[in-house]
KENUTI-689193 format. One record per residue: residue in one letter; x, y, z of N, C-alpha, C in turn. Coordinates in steps of 0.05 Angstrom, whole numbers, plus 5000, padded with zeros to 4 digits. Example, Ala and Ser with C-alpha at 12.3 -4.5 7.8 and 13.67 -1.06 7.14 Angstrom:
<sites>
a526448865156524649105156526449345156/s525749555142527349795143525850015157/
</sites>
This chain:
<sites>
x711953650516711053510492707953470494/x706353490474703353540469702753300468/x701053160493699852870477697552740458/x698052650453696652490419694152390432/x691152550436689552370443687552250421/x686751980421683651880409682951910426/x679851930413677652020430675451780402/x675051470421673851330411670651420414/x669151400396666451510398666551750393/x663851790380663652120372659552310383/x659452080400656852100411656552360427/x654752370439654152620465656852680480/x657552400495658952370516661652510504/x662552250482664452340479665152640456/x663652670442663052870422664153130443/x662153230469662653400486665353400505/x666653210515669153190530671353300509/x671053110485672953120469673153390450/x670653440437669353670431672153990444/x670053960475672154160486674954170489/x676653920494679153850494680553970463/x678953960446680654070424679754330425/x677954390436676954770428679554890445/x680354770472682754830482685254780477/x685254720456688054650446688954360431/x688354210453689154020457689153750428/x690953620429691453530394688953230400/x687053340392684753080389684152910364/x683652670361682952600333680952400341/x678252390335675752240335676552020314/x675551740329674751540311672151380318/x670551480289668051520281666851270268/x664551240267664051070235662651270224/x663051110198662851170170661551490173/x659251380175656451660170656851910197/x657851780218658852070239661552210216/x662852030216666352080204665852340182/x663552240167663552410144660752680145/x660252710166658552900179660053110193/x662053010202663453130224665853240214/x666153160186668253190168667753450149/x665153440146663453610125662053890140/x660853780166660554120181661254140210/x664253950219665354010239664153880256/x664753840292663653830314662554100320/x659754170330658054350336657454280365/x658554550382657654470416655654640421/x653054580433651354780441651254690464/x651154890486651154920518649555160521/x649855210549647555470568649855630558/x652455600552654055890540654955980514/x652255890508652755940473654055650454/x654155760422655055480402657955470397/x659155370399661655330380662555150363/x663555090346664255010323667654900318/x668554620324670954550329671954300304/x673554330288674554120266676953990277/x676753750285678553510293678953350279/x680553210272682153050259679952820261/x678852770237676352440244677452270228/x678051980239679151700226675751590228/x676451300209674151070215676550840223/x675550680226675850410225678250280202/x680350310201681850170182684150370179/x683350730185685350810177686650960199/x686450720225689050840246691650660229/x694150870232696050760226698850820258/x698050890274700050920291698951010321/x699750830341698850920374698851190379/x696851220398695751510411697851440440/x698351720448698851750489696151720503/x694351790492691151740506689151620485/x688051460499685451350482683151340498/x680651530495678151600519677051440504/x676151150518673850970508670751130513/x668551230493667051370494663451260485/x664550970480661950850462660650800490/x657950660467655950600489656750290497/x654950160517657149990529656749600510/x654749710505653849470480655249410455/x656949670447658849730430661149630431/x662049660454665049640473666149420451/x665749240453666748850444667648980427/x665849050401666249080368668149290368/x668149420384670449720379672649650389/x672749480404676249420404677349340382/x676349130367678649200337678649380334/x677049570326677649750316679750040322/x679749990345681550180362683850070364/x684949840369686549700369689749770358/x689349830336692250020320693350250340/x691850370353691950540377693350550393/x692750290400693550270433697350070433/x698450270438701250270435702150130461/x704350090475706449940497705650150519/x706250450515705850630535702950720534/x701050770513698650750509697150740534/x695450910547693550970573690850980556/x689450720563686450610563684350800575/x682251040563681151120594678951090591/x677650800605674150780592672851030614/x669851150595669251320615665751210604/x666350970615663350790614661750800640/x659050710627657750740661658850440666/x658450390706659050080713661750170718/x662149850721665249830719665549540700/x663949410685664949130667666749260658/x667049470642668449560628671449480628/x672249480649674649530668676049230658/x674849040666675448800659675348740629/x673648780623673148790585676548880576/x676349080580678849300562682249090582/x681249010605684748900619684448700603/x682348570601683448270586683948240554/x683148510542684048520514687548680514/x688548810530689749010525691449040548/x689848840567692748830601691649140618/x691149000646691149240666692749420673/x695349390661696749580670696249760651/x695349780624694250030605691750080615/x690150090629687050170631687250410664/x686650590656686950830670683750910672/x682450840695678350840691678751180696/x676251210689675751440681671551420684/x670551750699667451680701667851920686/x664252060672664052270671661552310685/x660252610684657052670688657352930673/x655252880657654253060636651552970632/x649753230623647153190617648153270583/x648253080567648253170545646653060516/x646453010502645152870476645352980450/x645552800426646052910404643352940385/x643853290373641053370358640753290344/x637953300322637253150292639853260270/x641553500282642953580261645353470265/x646453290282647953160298650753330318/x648953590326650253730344650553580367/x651953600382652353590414651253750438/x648953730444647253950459648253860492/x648554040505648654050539646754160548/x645653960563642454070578643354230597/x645554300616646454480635648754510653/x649454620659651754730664653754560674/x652854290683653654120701656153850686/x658653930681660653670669662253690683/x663453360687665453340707667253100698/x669153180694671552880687673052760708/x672752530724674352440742675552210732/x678152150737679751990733682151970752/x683051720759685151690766685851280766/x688551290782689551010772688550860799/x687550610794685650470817687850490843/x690450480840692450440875692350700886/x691451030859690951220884693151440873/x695851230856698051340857697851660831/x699951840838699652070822702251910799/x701351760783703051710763703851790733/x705651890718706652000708704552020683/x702751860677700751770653698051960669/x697151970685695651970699695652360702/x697952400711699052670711698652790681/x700152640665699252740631696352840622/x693452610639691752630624691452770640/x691752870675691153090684690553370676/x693253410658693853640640692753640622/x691953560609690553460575687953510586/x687453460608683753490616682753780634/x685553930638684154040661684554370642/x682254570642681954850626681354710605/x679554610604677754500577674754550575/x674254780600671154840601669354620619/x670954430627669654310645670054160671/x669654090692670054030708672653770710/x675953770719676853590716678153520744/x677553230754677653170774679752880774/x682652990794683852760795683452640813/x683352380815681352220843683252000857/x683452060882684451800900684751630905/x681551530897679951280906677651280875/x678751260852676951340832674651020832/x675950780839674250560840671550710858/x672150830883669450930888667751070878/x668251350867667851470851665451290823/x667451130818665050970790663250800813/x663650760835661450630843658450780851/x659451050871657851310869655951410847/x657251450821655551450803654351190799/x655350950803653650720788649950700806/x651050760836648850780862646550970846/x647651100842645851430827644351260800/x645551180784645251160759643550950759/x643550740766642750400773639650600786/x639850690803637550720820635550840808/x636451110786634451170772633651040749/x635150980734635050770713632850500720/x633550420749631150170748627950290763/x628050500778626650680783624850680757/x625550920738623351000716623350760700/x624350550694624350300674622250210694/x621650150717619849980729616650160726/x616850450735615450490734614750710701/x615950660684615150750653614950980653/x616151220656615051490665617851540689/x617651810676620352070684619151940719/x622352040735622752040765620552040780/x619352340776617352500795614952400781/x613752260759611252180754611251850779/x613651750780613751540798612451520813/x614851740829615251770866612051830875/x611051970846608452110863606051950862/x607151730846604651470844604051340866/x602151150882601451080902604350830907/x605650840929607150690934610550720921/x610850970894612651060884614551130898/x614151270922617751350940617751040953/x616450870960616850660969619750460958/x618050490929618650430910622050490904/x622250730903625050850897627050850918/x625450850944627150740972627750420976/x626450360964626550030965629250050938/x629350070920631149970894633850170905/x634150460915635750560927637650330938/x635150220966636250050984637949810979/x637149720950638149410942641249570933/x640949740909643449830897646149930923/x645450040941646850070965648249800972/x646749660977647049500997649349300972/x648949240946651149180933653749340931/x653449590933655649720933657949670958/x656749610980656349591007658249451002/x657749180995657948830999660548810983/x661049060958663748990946666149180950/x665349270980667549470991667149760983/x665349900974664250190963662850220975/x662450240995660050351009658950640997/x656850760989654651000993655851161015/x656751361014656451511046653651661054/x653051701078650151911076649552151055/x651552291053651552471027650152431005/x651652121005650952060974648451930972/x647551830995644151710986642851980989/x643452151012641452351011641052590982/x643952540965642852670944641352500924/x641752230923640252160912637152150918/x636852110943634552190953632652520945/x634952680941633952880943632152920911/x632452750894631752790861628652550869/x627652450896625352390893622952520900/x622352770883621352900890618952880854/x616752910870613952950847614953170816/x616953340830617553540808619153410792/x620253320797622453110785622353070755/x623953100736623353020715626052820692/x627252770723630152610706629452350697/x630252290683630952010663633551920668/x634151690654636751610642637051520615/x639651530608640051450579639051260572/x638551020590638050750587634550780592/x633550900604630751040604629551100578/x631151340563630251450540630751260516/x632951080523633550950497631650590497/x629950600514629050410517626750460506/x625050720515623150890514622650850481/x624450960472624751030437625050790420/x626350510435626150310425628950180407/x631750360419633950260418634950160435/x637850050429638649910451639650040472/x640249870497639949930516642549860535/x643850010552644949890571644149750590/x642049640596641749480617643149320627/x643049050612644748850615648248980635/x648649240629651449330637651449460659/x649149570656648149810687647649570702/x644849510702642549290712643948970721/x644148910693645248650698648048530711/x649648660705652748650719651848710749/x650048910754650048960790648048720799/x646748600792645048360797646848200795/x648748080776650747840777652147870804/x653248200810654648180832653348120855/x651048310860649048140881649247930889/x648247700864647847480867651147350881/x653747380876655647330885656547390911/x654447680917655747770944652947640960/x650747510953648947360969647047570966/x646347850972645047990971642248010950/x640647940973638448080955636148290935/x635848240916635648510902633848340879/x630848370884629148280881627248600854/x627748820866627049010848628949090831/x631448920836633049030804633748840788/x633048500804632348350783629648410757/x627448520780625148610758625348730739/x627249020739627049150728629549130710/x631148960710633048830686631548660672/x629548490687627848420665625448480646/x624448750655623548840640625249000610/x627449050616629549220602630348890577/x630648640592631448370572628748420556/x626648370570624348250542625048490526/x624748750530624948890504627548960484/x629748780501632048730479631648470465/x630148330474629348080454627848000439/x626148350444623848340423624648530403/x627348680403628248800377627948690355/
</sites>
């Protein structure tokens, strides 16, 4: 039997996961607002990647006109969004219904159990370099997507197995995971580090590192985000700092979403990247003095919107 997925959000993230999931078959239906809904309605989802464009028509709802639960629902908004979109998804999420936020962090996690109960929330990370064009295509900066998911005890369970199938020959990387709580912590180490990195210092990776005191800089905020990961049972393994390490280089030209969208003068994940790993800090005693800074640089300019 074919399962029924939403695919909440119709952004980069989710535009491209979901995007491909229907080019492969798979029975997808986007719920949009208004002005995506009727864009997306009028000249399709458009994927551009390093392998050429394609052109995919999915089933797009708004807000009012779910009338019956999905087997999957990929939570896909940004994370400032999250609150307000649960009504709206809500008609959705059925008794057997599998929750799969694929947010950065982990608030998420909690957010979606206490509206909807932990036993429906199935976490889910992605990594994609992707963003949506002025024409509201879905562009992929490179070759690099990867879907990991699995259920926090580890177990291969029957829901879990479903989205297995539903995710995997979809053109992109699909990964069922063991230990997926680590996994979102891995990326958060990565993500947290560059994110308060270029926010502190205003300027892509490698304009940083190469400023007087810049790798200091990025070894020092590295150091704090570790050492929380540390403190809540995730430890970093060497691998994983050394690749992170390996992107502090002068050539460097990575950002983050929360980088660019700060940059441009929208909102921002901070508070969800930034601020949730500082609350935890502060709980696990740990000090982290450069990612308090650099969440507060990210506050004044959400309060000066």
């Amino acid at each position: 039997m074919t399962s029924r997925i939403l695919v909440l959000g119709a952004g980069a993230t989710g535009g491209f996961f979901g995007g491909r999931m229907a080019e492969a078959g798979r029975d997808v239906t986007f719920l949009a607002r208004a002005e995506r809904a009727e864009r997306l309605r009028r000249d399709g989802l458009v994927l551009r990647s390093p392998r050429g464009e394609s052109t995919v028509r999915p089933p797009v709802l708004t807000a009012g006109e779910l009338a019956e639960p999905f087997d999957l629902v990929l939570v896909t908004v940004k994370a400032y969004s999250l609150a307000a979109a649960l009504d709206d998804v809500a008609p959705a999420i059925g008794e057997s219904t599998a929750v799969v936020p694929i947010l950065n962090g982990l608030a998420q996690l909690d957010l979606l159990a206490a509206r909807y109960g932990e036993e429906r929330v199935l976490p889910g990370s992605v990594v994609i370099n992707a963003r949506l064009d002025d024409d509201g295509a879905v562009v992929q900066g490179d070759d690099l997507a990867r879907f990991t998911y699995g259920e926090r005890s580890g177990e291969r369970t029957p829901r879990v197995l479903v989205l297995d199938a539903a995710a995997t020959g979809c053109g992109f990387d699909a990964v069922l995971s063991d230990d997926i709580l680590t996994a979102l912590w891995q990326k958060w180490v990565f993500l947290a580090t560059l994110g308060a990195v270029t926010c502190l210092g205003g300027a892509p990776l490698g304009r940083v590192v190469a400023a007087p005191h810049g790798r200091a800089l990025a070894e020092g905020v590295l150091a704090e985000v570790a050492a929380v990961a540390a403190a809540a049972g995730h430890p970093a393994d060497a691998a994983q700092l050394d690749r992170v390490r390996s992107s502090f280089t002068p050539e460097s030209q990575a950002t983050t979403s929360m980088y660019r969208d700060w940059r441009a003068g929208r909102p921002t994940e901070a508070d969800h990247i930034l601020g949730d790993l500082v609350r935890r800090a502060h709980g696990f005693g740990v000090p982290v003095s450069l990612l308090e800074a650099a969440h507060t640089v990210l506050a004044v300019h959400e309060a000066a919107r």
